[in-house]
FIGUNU-12100 format. One record per residue (C-alpha): residue number from 1; x, y, z. Coordinates in Angstrom, 2 decimals. Each point is the difference from the previous one (the first is absolute). Last residue first. Layout:
REM residues N
 num       u       v       w
 NUM       X       Y       Z
...
END
This chain:
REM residues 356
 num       u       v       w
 356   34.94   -1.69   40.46
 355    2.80   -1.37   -2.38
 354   -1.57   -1.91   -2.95
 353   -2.84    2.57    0.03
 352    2.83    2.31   -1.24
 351    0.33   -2.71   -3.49
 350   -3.83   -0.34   -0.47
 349   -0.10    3.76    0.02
 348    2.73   -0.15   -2.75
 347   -2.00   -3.03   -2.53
 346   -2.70    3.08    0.05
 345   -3.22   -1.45    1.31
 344   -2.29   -0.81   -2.99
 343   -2.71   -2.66    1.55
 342   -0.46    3.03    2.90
 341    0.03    2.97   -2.92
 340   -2.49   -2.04   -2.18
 339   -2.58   -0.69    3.03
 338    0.38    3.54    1.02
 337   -0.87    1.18   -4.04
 336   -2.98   -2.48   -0.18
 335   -1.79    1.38    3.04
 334    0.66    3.77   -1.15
 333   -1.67   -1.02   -3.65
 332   -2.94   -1.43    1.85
 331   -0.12    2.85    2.20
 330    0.84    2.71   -3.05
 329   -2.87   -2.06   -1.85
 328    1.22   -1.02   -2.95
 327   -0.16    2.10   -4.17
 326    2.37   -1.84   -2.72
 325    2.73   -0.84   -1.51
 324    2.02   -3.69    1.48
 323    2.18    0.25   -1.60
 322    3.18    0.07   -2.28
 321    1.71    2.68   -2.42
 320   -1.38    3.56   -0.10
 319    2.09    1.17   -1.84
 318    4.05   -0.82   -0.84
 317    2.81   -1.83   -0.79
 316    3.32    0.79   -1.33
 315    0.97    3.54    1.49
 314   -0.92    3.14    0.55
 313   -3.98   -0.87    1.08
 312   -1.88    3.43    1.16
 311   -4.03   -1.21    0.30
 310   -3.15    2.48    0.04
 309   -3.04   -1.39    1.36
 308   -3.58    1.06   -0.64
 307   -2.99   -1.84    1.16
 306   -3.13    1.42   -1.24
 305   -3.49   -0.40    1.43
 304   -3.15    0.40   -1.99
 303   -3.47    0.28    1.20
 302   -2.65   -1.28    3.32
 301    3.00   -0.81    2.39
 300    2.11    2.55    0.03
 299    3.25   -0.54    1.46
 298    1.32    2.64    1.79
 297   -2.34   -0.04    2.78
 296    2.56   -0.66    3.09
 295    3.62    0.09   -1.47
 294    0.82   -2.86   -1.84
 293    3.20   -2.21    2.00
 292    3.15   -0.19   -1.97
 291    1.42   -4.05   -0.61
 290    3.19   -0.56   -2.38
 289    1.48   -2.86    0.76
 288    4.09    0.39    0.16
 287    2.49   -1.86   -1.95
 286    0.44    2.59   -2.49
 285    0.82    2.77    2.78
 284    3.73   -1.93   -0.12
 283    1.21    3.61   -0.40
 282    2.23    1.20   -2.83
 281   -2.35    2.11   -1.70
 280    0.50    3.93   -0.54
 279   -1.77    1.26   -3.09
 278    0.32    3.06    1.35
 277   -3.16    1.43    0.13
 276   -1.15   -3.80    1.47
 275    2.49    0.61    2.38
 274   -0.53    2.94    0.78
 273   -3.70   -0.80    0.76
 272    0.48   -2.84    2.25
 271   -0.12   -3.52   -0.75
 270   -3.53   -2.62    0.63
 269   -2.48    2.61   -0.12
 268   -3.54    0.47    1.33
 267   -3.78    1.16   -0.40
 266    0.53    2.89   -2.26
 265   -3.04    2.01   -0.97
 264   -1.33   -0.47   -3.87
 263   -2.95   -2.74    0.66
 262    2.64   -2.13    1.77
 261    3.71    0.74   -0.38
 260    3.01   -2.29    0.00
 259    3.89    1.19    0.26
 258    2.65   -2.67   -0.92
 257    3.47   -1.45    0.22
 256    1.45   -2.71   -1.70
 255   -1.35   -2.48   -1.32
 254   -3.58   -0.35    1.51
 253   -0.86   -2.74    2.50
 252   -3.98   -0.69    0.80
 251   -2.22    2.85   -0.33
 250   -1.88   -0.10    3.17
 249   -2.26    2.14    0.87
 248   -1.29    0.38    3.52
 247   -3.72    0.92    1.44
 246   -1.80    0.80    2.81
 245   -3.79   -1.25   -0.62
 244   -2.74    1.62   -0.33
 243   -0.51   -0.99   -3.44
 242    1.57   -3.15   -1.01
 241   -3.24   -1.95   -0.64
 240   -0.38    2.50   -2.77
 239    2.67   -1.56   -1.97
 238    2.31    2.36   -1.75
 237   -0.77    1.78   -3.21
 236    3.39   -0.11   -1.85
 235    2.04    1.86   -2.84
 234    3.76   -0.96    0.21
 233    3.12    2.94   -1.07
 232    3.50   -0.92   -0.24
 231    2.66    2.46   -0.29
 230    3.29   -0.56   -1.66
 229    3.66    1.47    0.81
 228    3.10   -1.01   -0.81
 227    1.65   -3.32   -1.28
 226   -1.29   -1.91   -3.29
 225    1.88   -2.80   -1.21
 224   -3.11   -2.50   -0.29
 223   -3.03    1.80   -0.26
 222   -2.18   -2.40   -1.82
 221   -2.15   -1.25    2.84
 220    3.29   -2.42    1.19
 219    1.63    3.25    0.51
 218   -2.37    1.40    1.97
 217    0.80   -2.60    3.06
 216   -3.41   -1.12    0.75
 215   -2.88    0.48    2.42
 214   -2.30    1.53   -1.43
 213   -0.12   -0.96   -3.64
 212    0.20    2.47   -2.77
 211   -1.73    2.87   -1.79
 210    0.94    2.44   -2.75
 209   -1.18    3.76    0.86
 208   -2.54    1.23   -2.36
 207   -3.09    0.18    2.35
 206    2.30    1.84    2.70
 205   -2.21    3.11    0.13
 204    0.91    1.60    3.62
 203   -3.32    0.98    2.05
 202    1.91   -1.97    3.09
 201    3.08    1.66   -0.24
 200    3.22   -1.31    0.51
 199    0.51    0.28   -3.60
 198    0.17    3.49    0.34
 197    3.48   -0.42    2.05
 196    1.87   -0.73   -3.73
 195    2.82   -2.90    0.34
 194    0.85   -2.15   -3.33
 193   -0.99   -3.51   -0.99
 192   -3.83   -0.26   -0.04
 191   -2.07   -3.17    1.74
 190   -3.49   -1.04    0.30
 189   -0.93   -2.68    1.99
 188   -1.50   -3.96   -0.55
 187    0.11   -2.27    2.61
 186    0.37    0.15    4.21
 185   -2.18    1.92    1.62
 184   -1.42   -2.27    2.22
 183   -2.50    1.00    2.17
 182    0.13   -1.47    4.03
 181    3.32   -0.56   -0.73
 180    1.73   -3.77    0.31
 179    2.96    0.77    1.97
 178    2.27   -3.68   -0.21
 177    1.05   -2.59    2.61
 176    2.34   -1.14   -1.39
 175    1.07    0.27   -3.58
 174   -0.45   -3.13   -2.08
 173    3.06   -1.26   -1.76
 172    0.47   -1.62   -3.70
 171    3.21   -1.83   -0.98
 170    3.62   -0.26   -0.05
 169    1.97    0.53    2.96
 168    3.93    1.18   -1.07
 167    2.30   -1.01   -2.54
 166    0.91    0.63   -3.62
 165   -2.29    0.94   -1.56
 164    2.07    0.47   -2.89
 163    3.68    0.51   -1.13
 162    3.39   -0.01    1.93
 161    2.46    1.19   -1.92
 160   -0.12    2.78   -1.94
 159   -2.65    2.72   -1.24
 158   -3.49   -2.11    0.67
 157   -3.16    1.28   -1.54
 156   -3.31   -1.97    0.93
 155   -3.70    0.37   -0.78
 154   -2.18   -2.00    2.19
 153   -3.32   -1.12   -1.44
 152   -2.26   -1.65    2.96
 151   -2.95   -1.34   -2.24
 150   -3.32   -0.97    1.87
 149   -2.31   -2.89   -1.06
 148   -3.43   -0.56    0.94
 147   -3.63    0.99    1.51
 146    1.88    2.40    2.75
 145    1.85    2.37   -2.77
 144    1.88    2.26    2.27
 143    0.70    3.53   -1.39
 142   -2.61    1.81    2.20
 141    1.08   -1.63    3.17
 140    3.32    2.46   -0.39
 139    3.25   -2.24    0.63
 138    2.48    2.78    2.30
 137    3.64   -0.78   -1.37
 136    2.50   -1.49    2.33
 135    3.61   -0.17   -1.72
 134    2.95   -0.45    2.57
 133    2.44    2.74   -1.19
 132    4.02   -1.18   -0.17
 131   -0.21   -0.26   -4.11
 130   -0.86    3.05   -0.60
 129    1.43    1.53   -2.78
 128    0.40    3.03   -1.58
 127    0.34    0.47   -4.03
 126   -1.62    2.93   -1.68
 125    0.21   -1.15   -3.45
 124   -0.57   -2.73    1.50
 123   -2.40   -1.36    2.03
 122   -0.53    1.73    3.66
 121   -0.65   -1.83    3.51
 120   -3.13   -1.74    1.38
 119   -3.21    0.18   -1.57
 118   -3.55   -0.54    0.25
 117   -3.71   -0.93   -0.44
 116    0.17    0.28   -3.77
 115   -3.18   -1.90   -1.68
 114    0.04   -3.37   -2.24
 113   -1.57   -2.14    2.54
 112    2.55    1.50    2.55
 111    2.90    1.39   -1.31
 110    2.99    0.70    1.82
 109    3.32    1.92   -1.12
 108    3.35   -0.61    1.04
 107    3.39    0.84    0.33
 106    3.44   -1.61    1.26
 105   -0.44   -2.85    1.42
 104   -2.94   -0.71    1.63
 103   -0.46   -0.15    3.37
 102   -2.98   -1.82    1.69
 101   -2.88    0.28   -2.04
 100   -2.84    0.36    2.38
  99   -3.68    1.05   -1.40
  98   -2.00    1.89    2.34
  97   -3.56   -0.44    1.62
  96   -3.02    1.72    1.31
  95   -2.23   -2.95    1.24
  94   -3.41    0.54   -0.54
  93   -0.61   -2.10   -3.46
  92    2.78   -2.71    1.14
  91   -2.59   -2.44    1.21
  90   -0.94   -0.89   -3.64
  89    3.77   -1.05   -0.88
  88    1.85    1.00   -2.37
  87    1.64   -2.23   -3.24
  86    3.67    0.58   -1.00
  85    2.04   -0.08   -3.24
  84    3.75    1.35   -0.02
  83    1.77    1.80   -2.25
  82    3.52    1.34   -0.02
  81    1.65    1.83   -2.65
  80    3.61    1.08   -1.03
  79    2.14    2.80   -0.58
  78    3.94    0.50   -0.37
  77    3.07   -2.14    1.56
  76    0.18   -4.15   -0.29
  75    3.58   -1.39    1.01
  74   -1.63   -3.13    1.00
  73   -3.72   -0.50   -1.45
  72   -0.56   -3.31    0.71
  71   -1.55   -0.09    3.47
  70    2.72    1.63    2.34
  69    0.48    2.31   -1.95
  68   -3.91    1.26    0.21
  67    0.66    0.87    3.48
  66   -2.48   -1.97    2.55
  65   -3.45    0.88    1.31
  64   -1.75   -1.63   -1.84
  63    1.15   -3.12   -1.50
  62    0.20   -0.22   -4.37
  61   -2.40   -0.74   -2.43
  60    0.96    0.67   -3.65
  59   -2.76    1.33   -2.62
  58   -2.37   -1.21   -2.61
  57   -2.98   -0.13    2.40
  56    0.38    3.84    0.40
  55   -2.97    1.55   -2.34
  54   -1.12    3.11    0.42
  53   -3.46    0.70    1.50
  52    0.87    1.39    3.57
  51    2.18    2.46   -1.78
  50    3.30    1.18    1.37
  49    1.75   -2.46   -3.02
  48   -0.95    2.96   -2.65
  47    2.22    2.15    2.00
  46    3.13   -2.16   -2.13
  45    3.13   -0.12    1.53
  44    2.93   -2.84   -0.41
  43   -0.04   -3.00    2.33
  42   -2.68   -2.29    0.81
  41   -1.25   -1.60    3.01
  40   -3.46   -2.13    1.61
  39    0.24   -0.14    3.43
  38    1.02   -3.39    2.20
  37   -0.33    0.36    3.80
  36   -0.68    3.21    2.30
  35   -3.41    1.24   -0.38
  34   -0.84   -0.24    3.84
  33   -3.73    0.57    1.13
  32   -1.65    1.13    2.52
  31    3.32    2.19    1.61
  30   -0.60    2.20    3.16
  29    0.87    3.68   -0.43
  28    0.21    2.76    3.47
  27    1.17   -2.31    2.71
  26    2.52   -1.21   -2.22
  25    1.77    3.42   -0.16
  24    0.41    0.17    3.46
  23    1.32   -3.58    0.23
  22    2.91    1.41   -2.53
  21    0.68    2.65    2.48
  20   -0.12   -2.28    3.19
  19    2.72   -2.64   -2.19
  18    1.94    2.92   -1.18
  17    0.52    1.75    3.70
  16    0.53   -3.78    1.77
  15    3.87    0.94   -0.44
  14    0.03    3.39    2.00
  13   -2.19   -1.97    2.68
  12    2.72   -2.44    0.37
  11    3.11    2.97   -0.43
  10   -1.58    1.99    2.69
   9   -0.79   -2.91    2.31
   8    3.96   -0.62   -0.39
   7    0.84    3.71    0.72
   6   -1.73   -0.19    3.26
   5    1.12   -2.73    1.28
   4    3.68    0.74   -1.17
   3   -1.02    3.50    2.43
   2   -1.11   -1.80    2.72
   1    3.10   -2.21    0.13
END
């Protein structure tokens, strides 16, 4: 009798498993504003139609999410384009948000106000899709036009059947509870594809390496297909009001592994070395927020500062890819982490707590 008992509270907390995981995952995004409902559509492929100028009043509407087949285009395979037109709200200027999409079916690239913020899966020539992956794209504040309209342009290739976005919460979320750093560093770095150790170096000149956004996926900054290595380099005086004070940076999420210097002496690394020698990724080290505390008078307060970090990506996506970027107090930044780690409990501790 005992042992049916115990086999039956197995099987109960066995089946509550997806319904802790998914309230995990809520905990971290909150929804302010849904975007499901009627979105402007038109098949064929033009990159033209990614522009927050062009001109969609000529095309279909059809229900978001749903397949397209559904809506007058049975039998439809190849590309297509969403758009949608939104307005922001003031009290949205300090929230760090992300764009939901659902799933789309089979490939996709987003534009916001006419600038790439993401991808999911491969167009052809080089086919792959990914129609199972929920699409959440981080929103950057700097792309947000808060005195009118805003242009969602989503760029869609479907191989057979289904086609679309197709299902799935559709809108804009807030993360929770978010690290705002004492000094941002988020903006504008240098960046060099390749791997030489000088350009760890503080005295390094990188005045003719391109730059590009911090944080983004590189290839939305024009570096779309590119796998291997890349350094990026950021020039900063930091805020005297931080002086004294124990410090951590925090460099957000970097795809895939990484190894970050300050002022030319290594700080921290996210991968080991053989790895990165390598070329060895297979880890889920993509997920993880990068944070490496600054060694006691390393940053120097009356000249320049450079932040070096070299990034391995082997596949698909990759850099330094969402926030927050920036210098905290290790306290402050130690505070935060707890609160994260109790609001995140693993779906499995939840599960053995079920038994004690």
């Amino acid at each position: 009798m005992k042992s049916n008992r115990h086999c039956a509270l197995i099987l109960t907390a066995a089946s509550l498993l997806p319904l802790i995981a998914r309230d995990a995952a809520a905990q971290e995004r909150s929804q302010i504003a849904s975007l499901a409902g009627m979105w402007r559509f038109a098949i064929g492929d033009d990159l033209a139609r990614a522009n927050s100028g062009f001109n969609d009043r000529g095309w279909d509407s059809i229900a978001v999410p749903s397949p397209w087949e559904n809506q007058g285009y049975p039998g439809y395979d190849g590309y297509a384009w969403y758009r949608k037109h939104f307005t922001v709200r003031p009290e949205w200027r300090e929230k760090v948000l992300y764009l939901t999409l659902g799933t789309v079916d089979d490939v996709d690239e987003v534009f916001v106000n006419g600038e790439f913020i993401g991808f999911s899966g491969d167009f052809p020539p080089h086919y792959a899709t990914a129609y199972a992956a929920a699409r959440e794209y981080p929103l950057p504040q700097r792309l947000l036009n808060y005195a009118g309209d805003n242009v969602i342009a989503v760029r869609v290739y479907d191989q057979e059947i289904s086609g679309g976005i197709t299902s799935g919460s559709v809108g804009i979320t807030q993360q929770l509870d978010p690290l705002h750093p004492a000094a941002s560093l988020a903006g504008r770095w240098k960046i060099m594809t390749g791997d030489d150790f000088l350009w760890k170096e503080s005295g390094y000149d990188d005045q003719y390496w391109r730059e590009i956004n911090v944080p983004a996926f590189w290839e939305t900054e024009g570096m779309k297909g590119y796998d291997g290595f890349a350094w990026y380099r950021l020039h900063f005086l930091p805020p005297v009001s931080l002086q004294g004070k124990k410090l951590t940076l925090v460099l957000g999420k970097i795809d895939d592994l990484d190894e970050t210097f300050l002022n030319g002496e290594r700080i921290g690394r996210t991968g080991s070395a053989r790895r990165m020698r390598d070329r060895e990724v297979g880890g889920d080290e993509y997920r993880d927020l990068r944070a490496y505390d600054i060694p006691t008078d390393a940053l120097r307060f009356e000249g320049d500062n450079v932040i070096a970090v070299r990034v391995l990506d082997t596949w698909r996506h990759g850099g330094i890819y969402d926030g927050p970027v920036g210098i905290v107090e290790q306290s402050k930044y130690a505070e935060w982490r707890d609160r994260q780690q109790r609001e995140r409990r693993r779906p499995w501790d939840v599960f053995w707590d079920f038994f004690r």
